[in-house]
N, C-alpha and C positions, 0 to 999 in steps of 0.2 A: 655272524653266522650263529648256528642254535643246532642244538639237536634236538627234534622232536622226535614223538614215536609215530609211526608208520599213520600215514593220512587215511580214514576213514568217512568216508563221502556218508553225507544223509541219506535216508531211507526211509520210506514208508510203510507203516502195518497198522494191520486190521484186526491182526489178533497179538493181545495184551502179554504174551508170553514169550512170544518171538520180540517184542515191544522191550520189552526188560529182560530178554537174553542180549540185543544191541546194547542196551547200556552197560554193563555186565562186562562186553566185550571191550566197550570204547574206556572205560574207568579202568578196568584191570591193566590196559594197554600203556594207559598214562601210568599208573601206578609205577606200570613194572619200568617204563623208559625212567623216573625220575629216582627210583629206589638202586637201578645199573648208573643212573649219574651220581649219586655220590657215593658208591663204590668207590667208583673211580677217582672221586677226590677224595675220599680216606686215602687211599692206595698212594694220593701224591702224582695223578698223573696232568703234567705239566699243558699237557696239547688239547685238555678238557673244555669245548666250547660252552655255551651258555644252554643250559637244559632247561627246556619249555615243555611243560604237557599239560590242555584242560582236561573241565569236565565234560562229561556228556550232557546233552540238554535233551528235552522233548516239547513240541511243539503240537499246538491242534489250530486250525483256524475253521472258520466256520462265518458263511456268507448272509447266514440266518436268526429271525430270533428264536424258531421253533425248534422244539426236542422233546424228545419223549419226556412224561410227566414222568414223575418221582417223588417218594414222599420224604426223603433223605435233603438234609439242605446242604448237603455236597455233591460233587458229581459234574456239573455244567457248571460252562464260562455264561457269563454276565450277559453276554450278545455276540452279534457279528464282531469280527475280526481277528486278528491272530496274538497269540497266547503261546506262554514259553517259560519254561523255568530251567534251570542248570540241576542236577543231579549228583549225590555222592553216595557211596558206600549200598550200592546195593547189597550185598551181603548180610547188611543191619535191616535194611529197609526195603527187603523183598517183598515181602505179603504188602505193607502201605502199597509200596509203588504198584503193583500188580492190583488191586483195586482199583486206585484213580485209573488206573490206565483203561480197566475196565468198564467203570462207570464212563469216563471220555467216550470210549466209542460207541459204547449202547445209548448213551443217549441223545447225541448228536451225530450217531450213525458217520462220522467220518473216520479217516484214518491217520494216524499220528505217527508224525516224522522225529525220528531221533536222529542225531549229530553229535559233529563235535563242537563243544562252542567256543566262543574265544578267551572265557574265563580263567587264567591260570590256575591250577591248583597248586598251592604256598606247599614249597617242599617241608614243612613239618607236619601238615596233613597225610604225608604220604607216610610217613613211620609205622612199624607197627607198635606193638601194644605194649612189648618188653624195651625199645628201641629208646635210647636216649642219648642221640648221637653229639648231642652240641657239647654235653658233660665235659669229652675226649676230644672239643678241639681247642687251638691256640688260638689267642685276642687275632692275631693275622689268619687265622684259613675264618675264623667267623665273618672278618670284612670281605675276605674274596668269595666266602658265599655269598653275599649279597649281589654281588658281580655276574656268577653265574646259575645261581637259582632266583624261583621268585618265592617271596617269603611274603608272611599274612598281611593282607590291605585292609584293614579297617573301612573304607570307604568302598568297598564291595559286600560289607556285612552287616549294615544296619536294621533297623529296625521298620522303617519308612510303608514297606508293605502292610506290615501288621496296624501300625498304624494308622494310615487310610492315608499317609501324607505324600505317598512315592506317587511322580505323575513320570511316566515314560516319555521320553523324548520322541518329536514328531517322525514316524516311521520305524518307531520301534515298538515292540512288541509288550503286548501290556502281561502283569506277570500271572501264573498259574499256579504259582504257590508260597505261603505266607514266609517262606522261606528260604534262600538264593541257598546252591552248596556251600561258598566258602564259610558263609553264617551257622550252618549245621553244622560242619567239621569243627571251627570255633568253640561254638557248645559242647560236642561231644569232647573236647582236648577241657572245657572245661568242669564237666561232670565227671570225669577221671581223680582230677584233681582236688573238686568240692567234697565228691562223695566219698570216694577212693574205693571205687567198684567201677567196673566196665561200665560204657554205656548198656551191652547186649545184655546183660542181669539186668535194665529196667524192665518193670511189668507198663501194664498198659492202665492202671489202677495206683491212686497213688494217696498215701498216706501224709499228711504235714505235720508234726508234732515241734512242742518246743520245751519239752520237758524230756530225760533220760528215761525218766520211771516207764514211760511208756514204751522205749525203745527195749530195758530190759525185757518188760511184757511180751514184745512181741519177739525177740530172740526165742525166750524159753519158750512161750509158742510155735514159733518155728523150730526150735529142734525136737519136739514133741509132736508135731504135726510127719517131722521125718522119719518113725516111727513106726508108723500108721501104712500099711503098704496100701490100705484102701480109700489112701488121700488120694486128691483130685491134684494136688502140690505134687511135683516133682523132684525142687530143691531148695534149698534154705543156703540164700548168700548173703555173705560178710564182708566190712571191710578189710582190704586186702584179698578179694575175691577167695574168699575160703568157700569153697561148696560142699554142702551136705547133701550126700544125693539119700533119696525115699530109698529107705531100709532092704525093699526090694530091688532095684535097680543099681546096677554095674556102673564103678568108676568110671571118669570118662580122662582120654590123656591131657585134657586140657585143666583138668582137676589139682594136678602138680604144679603147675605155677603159682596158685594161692599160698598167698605167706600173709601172717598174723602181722599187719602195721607196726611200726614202732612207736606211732602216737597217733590216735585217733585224729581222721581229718577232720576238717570246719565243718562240715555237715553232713554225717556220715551216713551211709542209704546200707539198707537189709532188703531181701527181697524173696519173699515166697512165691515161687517161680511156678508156672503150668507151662506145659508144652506148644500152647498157643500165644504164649506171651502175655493171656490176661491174666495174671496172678495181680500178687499185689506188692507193692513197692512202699516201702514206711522212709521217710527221713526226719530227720532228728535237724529245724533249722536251726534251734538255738534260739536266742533273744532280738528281735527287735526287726522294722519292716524293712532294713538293706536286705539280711538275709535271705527274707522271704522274698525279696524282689529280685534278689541274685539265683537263689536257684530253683523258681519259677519261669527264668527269662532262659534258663539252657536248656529244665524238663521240658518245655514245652516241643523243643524240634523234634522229640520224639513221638509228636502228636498222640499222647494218650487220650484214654476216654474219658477218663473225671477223673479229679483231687478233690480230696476234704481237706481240712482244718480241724483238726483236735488239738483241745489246748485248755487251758483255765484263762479263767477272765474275773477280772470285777465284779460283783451284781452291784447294779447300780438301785436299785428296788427294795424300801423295807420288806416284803413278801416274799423275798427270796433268801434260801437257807445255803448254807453250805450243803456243796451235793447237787444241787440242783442244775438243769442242763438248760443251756440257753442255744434255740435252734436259728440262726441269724435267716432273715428274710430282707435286711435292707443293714448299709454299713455308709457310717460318716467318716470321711478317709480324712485323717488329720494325720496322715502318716508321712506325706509331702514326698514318697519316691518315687512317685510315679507323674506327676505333678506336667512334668514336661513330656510327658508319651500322653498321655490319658487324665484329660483336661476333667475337671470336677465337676462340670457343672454335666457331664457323662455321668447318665443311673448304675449300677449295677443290679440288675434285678435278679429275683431269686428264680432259679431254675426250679420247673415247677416236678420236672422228674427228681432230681436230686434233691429237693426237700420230703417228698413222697418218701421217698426209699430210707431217709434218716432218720424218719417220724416211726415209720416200718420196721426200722431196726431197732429204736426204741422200745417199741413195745416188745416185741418178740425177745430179746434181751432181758429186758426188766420184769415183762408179763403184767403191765398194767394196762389198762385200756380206760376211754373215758376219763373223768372229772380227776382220778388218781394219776393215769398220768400227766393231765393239765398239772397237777400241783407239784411236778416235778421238773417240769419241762414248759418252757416260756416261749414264744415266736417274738421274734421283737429285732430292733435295729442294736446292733454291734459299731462303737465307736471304737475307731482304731487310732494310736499316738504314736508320734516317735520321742515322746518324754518319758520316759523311763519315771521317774519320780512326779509323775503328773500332781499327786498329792502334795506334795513342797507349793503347789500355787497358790495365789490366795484363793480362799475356800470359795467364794461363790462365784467365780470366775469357770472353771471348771461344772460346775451345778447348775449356773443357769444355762450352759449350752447342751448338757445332756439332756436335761428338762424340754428346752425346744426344740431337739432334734427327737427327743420319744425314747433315748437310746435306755437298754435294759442291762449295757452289760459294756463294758473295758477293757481292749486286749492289744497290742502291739503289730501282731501279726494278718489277722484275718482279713483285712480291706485289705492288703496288698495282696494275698492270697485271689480273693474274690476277684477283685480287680484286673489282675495282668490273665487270670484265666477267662475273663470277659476279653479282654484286648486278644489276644491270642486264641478264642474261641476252642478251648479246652473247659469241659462243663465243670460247675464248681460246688462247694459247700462248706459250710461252717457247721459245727457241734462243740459247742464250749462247756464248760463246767467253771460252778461258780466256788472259788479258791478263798476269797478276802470280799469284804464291805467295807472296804476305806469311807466312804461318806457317812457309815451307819456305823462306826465306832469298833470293826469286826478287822481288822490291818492281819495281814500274814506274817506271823513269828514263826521262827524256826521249828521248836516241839511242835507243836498243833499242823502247821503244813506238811511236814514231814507224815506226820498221822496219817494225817487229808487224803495226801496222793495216794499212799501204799494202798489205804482202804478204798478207793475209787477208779485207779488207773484201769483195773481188770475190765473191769463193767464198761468202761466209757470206750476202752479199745476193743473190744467185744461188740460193741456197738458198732464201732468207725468200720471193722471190717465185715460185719454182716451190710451195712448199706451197701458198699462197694458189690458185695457179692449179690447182692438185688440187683442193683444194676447192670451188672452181666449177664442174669437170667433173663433181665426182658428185653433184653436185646440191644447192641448197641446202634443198631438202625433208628432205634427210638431216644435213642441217651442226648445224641449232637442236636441243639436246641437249634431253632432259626432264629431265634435272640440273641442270639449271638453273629451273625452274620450280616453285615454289613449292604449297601445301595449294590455298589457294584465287585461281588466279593469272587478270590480267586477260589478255583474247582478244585484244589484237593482240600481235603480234610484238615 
């Protein structure tokens, strides 16, 4: 026997609000039947059956290939037949869900059946945000959780959709989004812990740095920006969710929970926040393409609009000076993390809005136009490593493959970056800055790089987030490439 929470029959709608009030209803239901079951086992109560509750799902089927055109490459299923994805946390993901739902119906003119599905949701997605109940229990009430909750399945959370490699078993429903619930909740328990900020502080705009200098920069710009009561920014958050609210605007009580970390996390996320959620999100990944491939593979469920890449690199080019920016249009992935998701012989090409808007920020930034800013700024292929000392190899080893690949520039991070935001269709960019010429006798020592950054971090992050803010102006109906979008790809975003 189980206890579940109270059965809610599927239903149909036509309008997208009543569409995500049902889920709303059927997730809060589960929530609350599994958060009263282990009440009850803190409490020690002996006659506690086996507590079960999913997620909600939403389905659309469609007998047709026609639908209304659209110039957005989301929005509609691939073709006839029926379509379905599991849902979590509406709360986080009201405005998302409330679009697709939108788009579903307008454009396929049908109506969409919410449920409950048969997915369990792993009672430590049900916690909340303070809650860290396993801390407080004995090695025996951990085993008889396993007995009567269900706890995280890994083989309900992979990657298989994004990938293009999930084939739905014969009468089952093929999926509607690049992302199953229990896989979101996963990432968000691990962006808690990467970043040590709430998921709900991500902006929809995202910064990737792998230097501090630039995280400093952007702190003191965000509490400077807070300031300003005729900022478009709202707040300025920190690890350990410390919020700064705009100079103008009242505490809020959720503001008290913020405490200063004991030690900065593995990759720790800042966030200049607007009230619609397009601000901008900066993290700090640190060194080397795991990282980047680690918390690239959680932002992503948060389906933002575009990531950069800001960072230093190599130049690979006698012509090129310290200082000078290198704008990646093509990357050689010798990074090998991604290797078994996203086979090599797969391009990453350059997004042609996201190059636009970087080039754009450039100038406006720097104020050079023409041949002045060509001599500062390179377009070229970015090879990316996971050798750290790539210079320890023998010398033309290294030299002739940059040589035949064209590459202008050397950096750790940026193909992985580029990469899983290609696989995961989150638009992408590179803007590197050139740090050291190891091949041209120019290696980074301590005094001189030191120098380097202080003098260039301002300008290069003054840049990263003017692109970003070009690309919210023109709209993000025009940001989501169809380059990215796959033969037969799922309808949301």
């Amino acid at each position: 026997m189980s206890e579940n929470p109270s059965f809610i029959a599927p239903l149909r709608f036509d309008d997208p609000a009543a569409a995500l009030a049902q889920v709303r209803l059927i997730y809060e239901n589960s929530i609350q039947t599994l958060r009263q079951g282990v009440q009850q086992f803190m409490a020690g109560n002996k006659n506690l059956r086996r507590v079960r509750a999913c997620y909600p799902f939403v389905r659309v089927q469609t007998d047709t290939l026609s639908r209304i055109y659209s110039t957005l490459s989301y929005g509609f299923v691939a073709g006839p037949g029926t379509f379905e994805t599991t849902l979590t946390r509406p709360d986080l993901f009201s405005n998302y869900y409330y679009e697709q739902f939108e788009l579903l119906i307008k454009n396929h003119g049908v109506s969409l059946e919410v449920g409950t599905s048969a997915q369990p949701i792993a009672l430590h997605f049900s916690f909340a945000e303070q809650e860290h109940i396993e801390a407080n229990l004995s090695v025996e009430q951990r085993s008889l959780m396993r007995d009567l909750f269900d706890l995280p399945d890994l083989a309900a959370m992979d990657d298989g959709i994004a990938n293009g490699t999930y084939e739905p078993a014969p009468g089952q429903a093929q999926p509607l989004a690049l992302f199953t619930a229990p896989r979101v909740d996963y990432s968000l328990h691990r962006l808690r812990h990467y970043s040590g900020t709430a998921p709900e502080h991500f902006q929809n705009f995202v910064l990737f740095t792998n230097y501090q200098f630039y995280i400093d920069e952007f702190v003191r710009l965000g509490h400077t920006l807070m300031q300003d009561p005729n900022q478009e920014y709202i707040a300025f958050v920190e690890p350990g969710n410390l919020i700064t609210r705009r100079m103008d605007l009242p505490a809020q009580a959720s503001d008290a929970q913020g405490n200063i970390p004991p030690r900065l996390p593995q990759m720790p996320a800042y966030h200049l926040v607007r009230s619609d959620g397009c601000g901008i999100t900066m993290v700090n990944i640190g060194v080397g393409p795991a990282n980047a491939k680690t918390i690239t593979d959680h932002i992503a469920v948060l389906r933002p609009h575009a990531w950069i890449m800001l960072g230093h690199c190599a130049g690979l080019r006698t012509s090129q000076q310290l200082g000078d920016y290198v704008l990646a249009h093509g990357y050689v992935r010798e990074d090998h993390v991604l290797d078994e998701d996203l086979p090599l012989w797969v391009p990453i090409p350059p997004l042609a809005e996201v190059q636009l808007a970087i080039e754009a920020a450039v100038k406006a930034v720097t104020k050079l136009q023409g041949s002045e800013l060509k001599r500062i700024m390179r377009t070229g292929t970015v090879a990316s490593t996971d050798n750290r000392n790539w210079e320890l190899l023998p010398h033309r080893t290294p030299e002739r493959r940059f040589s035949q690949s064209r590459a202008i520039a050397l950096d750790m991070e940026s193909a992985t970056i580029a990469a899983n935001g290609f696989r995961f269709r989150v638009p992408y960019g590179t803007l590197l800055c050139v740090s050291d010429k190891p091949l041209h006798g120019e290696i980074k020592l301590p005094g001189m790089a030191n120098h380097f950054y202080r003098e260039r971090v301002d300008q290069h992050l003054r840049i990263g987030i003017t692109a970003l803010e070009l690309l919210r102006q023109k709209g993000i109906d025009q940001l989501h490439s169809r380059k990215l979008r796959s033969f037969s790809e799922v309808a949301f975003q």
